[in-house]
N, C-alpha and C positions, 0 to 999 in steps of 0.2 A: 840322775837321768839314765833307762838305761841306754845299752849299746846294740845297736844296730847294724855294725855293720857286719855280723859275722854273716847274715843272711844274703844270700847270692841275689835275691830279686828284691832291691831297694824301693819305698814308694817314690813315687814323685809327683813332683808340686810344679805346676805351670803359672811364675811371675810375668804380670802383663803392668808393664810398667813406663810408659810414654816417656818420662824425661829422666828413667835410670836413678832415681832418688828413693829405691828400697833401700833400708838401713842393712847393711854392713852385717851387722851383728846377726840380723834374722839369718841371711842365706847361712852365714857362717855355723851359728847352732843348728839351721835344718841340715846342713850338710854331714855336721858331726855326727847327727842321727843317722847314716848312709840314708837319706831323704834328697833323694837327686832335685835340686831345682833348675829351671832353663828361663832365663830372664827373655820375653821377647818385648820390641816399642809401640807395633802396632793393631789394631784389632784383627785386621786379615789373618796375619802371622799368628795372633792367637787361635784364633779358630782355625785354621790350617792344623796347628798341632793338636788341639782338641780332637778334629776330626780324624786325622790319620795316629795319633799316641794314643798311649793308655797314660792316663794322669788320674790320680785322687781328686788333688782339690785346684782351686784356681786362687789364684793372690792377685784382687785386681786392686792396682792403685791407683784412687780416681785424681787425675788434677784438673780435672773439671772445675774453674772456681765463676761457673756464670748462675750457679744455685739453681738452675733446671734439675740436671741430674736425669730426664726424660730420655737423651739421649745413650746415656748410660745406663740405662736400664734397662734398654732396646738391644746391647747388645750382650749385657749378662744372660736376659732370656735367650737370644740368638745363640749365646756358647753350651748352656743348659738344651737348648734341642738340637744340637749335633752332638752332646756327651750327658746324655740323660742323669749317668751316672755320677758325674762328677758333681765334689763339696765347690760351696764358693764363697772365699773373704773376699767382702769388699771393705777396702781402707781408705776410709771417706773423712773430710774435714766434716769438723760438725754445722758449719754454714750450709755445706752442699744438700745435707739431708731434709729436704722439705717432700719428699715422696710421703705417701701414705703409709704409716707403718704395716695395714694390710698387703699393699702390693707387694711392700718387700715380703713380708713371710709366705706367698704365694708364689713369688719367683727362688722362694729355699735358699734364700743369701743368707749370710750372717755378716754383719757391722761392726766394723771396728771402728773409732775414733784415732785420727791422727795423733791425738796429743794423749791419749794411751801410751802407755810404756809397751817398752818391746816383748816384756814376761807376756802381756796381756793376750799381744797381736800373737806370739807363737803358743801360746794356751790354746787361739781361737783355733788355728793350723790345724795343731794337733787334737783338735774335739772333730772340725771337720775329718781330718784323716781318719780318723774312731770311726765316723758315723758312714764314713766309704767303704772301711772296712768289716764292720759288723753287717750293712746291706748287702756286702758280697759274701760274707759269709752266709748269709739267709737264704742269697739265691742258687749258693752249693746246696744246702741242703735241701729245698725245694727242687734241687735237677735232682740229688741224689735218692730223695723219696719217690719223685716220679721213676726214676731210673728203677728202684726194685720193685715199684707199683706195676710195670709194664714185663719184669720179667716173668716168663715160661712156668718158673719153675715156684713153688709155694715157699713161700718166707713168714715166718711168725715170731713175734718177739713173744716173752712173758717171763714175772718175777716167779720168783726159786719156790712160791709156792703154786704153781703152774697157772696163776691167774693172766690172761692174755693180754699183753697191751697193746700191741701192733698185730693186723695181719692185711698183708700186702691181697693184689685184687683175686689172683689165682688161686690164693687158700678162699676165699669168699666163691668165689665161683664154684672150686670142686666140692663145697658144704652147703650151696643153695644157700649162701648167707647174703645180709645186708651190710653196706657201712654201719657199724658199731655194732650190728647185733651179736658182734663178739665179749661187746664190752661187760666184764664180769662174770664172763665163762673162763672154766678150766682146758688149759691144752690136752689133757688127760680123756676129757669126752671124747676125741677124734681118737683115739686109740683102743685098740681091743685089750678087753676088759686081764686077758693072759699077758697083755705086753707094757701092763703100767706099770709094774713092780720095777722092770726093766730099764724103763727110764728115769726112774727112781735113784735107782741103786746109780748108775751113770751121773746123774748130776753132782753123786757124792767124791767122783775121781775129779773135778774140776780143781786145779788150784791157777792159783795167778799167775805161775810159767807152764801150766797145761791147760790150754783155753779151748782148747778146740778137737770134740771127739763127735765119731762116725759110727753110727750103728743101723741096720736095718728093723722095721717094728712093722706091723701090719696095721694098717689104718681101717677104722668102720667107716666104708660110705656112706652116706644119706638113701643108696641103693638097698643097704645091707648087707652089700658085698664087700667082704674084706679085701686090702689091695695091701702089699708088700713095699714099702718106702723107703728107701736111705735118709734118714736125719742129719744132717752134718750140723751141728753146734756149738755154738760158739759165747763162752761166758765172759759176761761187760763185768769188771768190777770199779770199785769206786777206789778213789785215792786214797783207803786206809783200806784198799787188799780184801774189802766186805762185798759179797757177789749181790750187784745189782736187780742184772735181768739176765735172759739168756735167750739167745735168737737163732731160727733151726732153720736151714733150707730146707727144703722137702722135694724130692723127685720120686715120682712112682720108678719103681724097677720090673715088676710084674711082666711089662711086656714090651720091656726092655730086651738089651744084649744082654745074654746068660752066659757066655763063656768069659772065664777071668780075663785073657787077651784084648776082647773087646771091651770087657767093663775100665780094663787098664787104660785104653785109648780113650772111651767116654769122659773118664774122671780127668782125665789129662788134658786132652780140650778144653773141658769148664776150667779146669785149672789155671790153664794163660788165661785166658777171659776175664778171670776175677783177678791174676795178679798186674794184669793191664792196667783193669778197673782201680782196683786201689793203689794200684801207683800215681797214676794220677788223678787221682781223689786227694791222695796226700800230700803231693806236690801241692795242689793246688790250695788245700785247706792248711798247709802249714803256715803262710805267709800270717792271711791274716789274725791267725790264735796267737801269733810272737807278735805282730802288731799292736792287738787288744793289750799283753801283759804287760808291753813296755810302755803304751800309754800310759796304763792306769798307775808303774810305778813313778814314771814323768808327772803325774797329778799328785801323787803321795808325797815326792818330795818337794815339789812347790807349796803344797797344803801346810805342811810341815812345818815352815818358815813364817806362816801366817799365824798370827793368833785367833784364840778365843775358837778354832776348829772341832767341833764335835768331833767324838771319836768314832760314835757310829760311821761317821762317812769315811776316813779313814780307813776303819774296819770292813768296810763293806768294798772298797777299792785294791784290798790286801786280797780278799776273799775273792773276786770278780777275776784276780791276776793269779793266783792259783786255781781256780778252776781252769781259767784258760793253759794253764800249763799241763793239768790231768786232761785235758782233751787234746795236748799234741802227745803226750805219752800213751794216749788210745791208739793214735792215729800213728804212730810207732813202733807198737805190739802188732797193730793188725797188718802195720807194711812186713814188719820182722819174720810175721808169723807166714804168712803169703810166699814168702822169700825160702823160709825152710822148707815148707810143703812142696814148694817148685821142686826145690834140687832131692828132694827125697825121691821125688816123682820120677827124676830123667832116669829113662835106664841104664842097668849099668852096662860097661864095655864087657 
């Protein structure tokens, strides 16, 4: 299983447990995972820390034994709309469970049986923790595309043979395009026809410790007017060091500041801005990419022990746990590289 705790911001798991009989063993192994848990007895106190904590999952343990179950499931939904976000086991004897199996999957619980073993009930923990963790990475990325969606300044992805795959709203705006009607065009059409060679010849200094070059190119309006741009670029490769994509900011300079002094102070502005930006961007996206790869290794060596395991699923959980490692050494380079450019930038004494 791996280890957890080298990471400063540990998950945590909110036990709601009336007469204090979770097993020993759970907290113990969730703790070992630096997975903080805080055992409370009664429902207030649950939701109380629901409301005011940030918790992953809930561990409810029901000892409910009058086989309603109604009233417990009044106030799982009541913990789920004060923490929309949070996973929830419920550790239910199998008497208790006469609800509708629709209700439950409607109120996004997951069921454990009491007389499950405890592998079982911290398997279930840790898929909920996953599925906390993956939905918050989904809604970083969803702030982080609105984020370059809304900036000023034109962003365009596209692979190394200039076919476009991303372009944020303000490259659409300044080309009279539509959403997608970028799609399977070349970045090279925005350019004068004298300054493609140029960006050519540029994409071939890229290596995996030189990720990010700056040059000025004259761009064709939709006017007809040529406009003068800074490209700052920046090359994504893949975990075998092969250039993926390559994604340019674009600021017109034309009628812009012209003297070096000022263009220094411009660049130097955007500068903290972006190494703001991706500080905490990393911060924040670092948790759960180590979260994903120690699950998934936590699942491999459980599997493990089990017989008659296809390999494909194996394989596919080794794979799922190195990728997530190639996306915190993106998240890495880009903090790293942020960090150079800063101090290169500050003047000197």
């Amino acid at each position: 299983m791996a280890d957890m705790t080298q990471y400063a911001t540990p998950t945590r798991v909110l036990v709601m447990d009336q007469d204090a009989k979770c097993p020993e063993q759970l907290l113990s192994v969730l703790q070992s995972q630096a997975i903080e848990t805080k055992v409370v007895c009664t429902t207030q106190d649950a939701i109380d820390e629901l409301r005011f904590s940030n918790y992953a999952a809930l561990l409810f343990n029901d000892d409910d034994d009058d086989g309603d179950g109604q009233q417990t499931l009044l106030f799982l939904q009541k913990a789920r709309a004060c923490a929309p976000q949070v996973q929830i086991v419920w550790l239910i004897e199998p008497s208790n469970i006469q609800i509708p199996e629709d209700s439950i999957l409607q109120g996004g619980f997951t069921c454990v049986k009491k007389k499950d073993s405890c592998d079982e009930l911290i398997t279930a923990i840790y898929q909920a923790v996953h599925r906390y963790h993956a939905r918050a990475l989904h809604r970083l990325q969803m702030r982080f595309e609105t984020l370059v969606d809304d900036l000023s300044d034109q962003v365009v992805r596209y692979l190394p043979d200039g076919t476009i795959t991303f372009a944020n709203r303000a490259f659409l705006e300044s080309f009279n395009l539509k959403p997608m009607d970028y799609k399977g065009r070349l970045v090279f059409e925005f350019i004068e026809m004298s300054e493609r060679k140029i960006i050519s010849n540029l994409w071939e200094q890229f290596t995996p410790r030189n990720t990010v070059l700056t040059l000025d190119v004259l761009m064709l309006m939709p006017t007809g007017l040529s406009v003068k741009c800074r490209w700052t670029n920046r090359a994504i490769y893949d975990s075998e060091d092969q250039l993926e994509e390559i994604q340019s900011a674009i600021c017109e300079i034309t009628r812009g500041a012209h003297s070096q002094e000022d263009m220094r102070l411009f660049d130097g502005e955007k500068l903290n801005t972006v190494s703001e930006m991706v500080s905490s961007f990393a911060h924040e996206l670092n948790q759960p990419l180590a979260a994903i790869a120690n699950y998934n290794q936590g699942c491999i060596k459980r599997l493990e022990r089990l017989p008659d395991i296809p390999a494909a699923i194996l394989d596919a959980l080794q794979a799922s746990s190195e990728q997530s490692a190639r996306a915190r050494e993106i998240v890495r380079r880009l903090r790293d590289l942020v960090e150079k450019r800063e101090g290169e930038n500050e003047p000197n004494e």
